[in-house]
N, C-alpha and C positions, 0 to 999 in steps of 0.2 A: 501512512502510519503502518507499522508491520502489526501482523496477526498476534494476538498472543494465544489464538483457538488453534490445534492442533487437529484434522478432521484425516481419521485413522481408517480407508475404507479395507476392508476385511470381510474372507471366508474363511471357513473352518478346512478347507479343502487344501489352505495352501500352508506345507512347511514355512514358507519362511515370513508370512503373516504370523504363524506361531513364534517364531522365532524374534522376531519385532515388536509382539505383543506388552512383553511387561518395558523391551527394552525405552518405549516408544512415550512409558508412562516416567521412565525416568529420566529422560534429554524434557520432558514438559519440566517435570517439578524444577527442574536443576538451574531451569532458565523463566520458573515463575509465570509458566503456560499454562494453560488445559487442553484436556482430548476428547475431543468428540467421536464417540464410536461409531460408522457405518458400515455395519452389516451389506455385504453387497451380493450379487451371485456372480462368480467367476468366470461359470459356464456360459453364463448370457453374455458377459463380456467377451469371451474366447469364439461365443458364434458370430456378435458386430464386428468382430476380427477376422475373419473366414478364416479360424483355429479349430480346428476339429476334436482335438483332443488335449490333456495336460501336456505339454511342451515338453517335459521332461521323458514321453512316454515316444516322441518323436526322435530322442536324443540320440547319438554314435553312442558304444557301448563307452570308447574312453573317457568322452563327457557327462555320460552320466557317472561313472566310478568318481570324479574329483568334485563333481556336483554333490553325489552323496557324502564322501568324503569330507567335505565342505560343512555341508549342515550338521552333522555331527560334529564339527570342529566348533560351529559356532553355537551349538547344542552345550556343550562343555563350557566353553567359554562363558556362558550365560545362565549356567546351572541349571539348566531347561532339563528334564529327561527327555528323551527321544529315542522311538524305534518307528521303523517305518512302518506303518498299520497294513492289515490285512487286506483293508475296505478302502483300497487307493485305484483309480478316483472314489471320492467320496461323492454320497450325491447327501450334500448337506442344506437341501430347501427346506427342511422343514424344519430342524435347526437355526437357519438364518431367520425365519416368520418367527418362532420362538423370539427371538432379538430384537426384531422390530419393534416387539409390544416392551420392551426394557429400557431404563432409561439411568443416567446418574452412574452412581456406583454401582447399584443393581448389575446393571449392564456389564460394567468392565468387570464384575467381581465373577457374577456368573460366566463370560464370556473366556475367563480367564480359565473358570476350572472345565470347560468344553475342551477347550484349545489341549491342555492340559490328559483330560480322558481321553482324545485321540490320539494326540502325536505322544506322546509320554507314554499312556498306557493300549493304546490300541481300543477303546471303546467304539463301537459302532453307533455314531451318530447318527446314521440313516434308521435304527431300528427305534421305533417310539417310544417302546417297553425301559429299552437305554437310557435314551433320550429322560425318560419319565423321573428316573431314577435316581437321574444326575440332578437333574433341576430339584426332585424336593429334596436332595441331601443338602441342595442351598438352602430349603426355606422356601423355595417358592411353590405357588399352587400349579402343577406340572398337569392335571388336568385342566384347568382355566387355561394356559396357557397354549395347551396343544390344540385345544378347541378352535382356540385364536389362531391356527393357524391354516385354517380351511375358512376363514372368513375374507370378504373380498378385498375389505379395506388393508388389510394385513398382506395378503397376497400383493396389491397394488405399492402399497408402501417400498415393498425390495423390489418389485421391477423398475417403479420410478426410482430407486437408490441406482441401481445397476446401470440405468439408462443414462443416469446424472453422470457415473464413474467412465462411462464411456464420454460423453458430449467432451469430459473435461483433460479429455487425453489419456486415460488410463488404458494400460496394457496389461497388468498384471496387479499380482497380491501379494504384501500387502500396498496400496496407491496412497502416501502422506502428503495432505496439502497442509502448507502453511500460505494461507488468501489464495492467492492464482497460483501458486510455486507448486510445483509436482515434484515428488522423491518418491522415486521407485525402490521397493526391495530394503530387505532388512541389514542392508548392509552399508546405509548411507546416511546413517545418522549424524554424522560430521556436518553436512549437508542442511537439513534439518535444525539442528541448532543452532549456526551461522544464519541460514535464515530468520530465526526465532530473533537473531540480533541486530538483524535491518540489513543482512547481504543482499546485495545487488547485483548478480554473478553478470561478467557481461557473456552475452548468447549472441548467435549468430541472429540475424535478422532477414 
């Protein structure tokens, strides 16, 4: 039977996770899915890789110019604002434990206006006082929450999310499973919905 659960693993750290974000909630509705949001750490994934650093930061100067070039096209395209932030890499762990304690809409509404203060506005999500500021302009308790995230259960939660995103194939952000199916990257939502519709791509074996 094909998935109709969409499991959306995400950091705040990656352009084109932002960039996939809202798009990712509307190949779900269009096709009568849901999304499940996982919060993941990229970094820990990029060390089970023996990746030392953002990929982009490893890049020829001419790939990175049509790389950036790129995100900005599909920045546009998707009405997203975007400038590239000050605070790149981000080290968005405390951030991502924020997340783990969010669930429902909460999650994707709050997670939506993160994504949002970084890539859009350049907010530093590594800074708490930030961080603080953003969360209670949603409504939420921004102290309860940052609490929550120096707690072990909390801290445990995203390593085992991170650990999951590796076992399951994952190279990068943002990682869309539909069941066992992996879609890499914000640009292959064709992909994604075709699945949502019972494709059966044939793969090498």
């Amino acid at each position: 039977m094909t998935s109709r659960t969409i499991e959306f693993f995400y950091d705040f750290s990656s352009p084109y996770a932002y960039l996939a974000h809202e798009e990712i909630e509307r190949v779900a509705a269009a096709q009568g899915a849901s999304v499940t949001w996982r919060p993941f750490l990229l970094g820990g994934l990029f060390k089970n890789l023996g990746i030392d650093r953002a990929p982009i930061l490893n890049s020829a100067p001419n790939k990175v110019n049509i790389l950036m070039t790129d995100m900005f096209r599909w920045a546009d395209a998707r009405q997203l604002p975007f400038a590239w932030p000050a605070q790149f890499p981000l080290n968005s762990v405390k951030a991502l434990r924020v997340m783990c304690q969010l669930d429902g809409a909460q999650h994707r509404t709050v997670a939506g206006a993160l994504f949002r203060a970084y890539w859009g506005h350049g907010a530093n999500l590594a800074d708490a006082a930030v961080l603080a500021g953003l969360l209670s302009a949603q409504g939420q308790d921004a102290a309860a929450l940052l609490a929550g995230t120096d707690t072990a259960a909390v801290k445990q939660r995203l390593i085992d999310a991170s650990a999951e995103a590796f076992a399951r194939g994952a190279c990068g952000a943002p990682s869309i499973f539909v069941g066992d199916e992996l879609v890499w990257g914000n640009d292959r939502m064709e992909f994604v919905t075709k699945l949502l519709q019972g494709w059966q791509p044939h793969l090498p074996t």
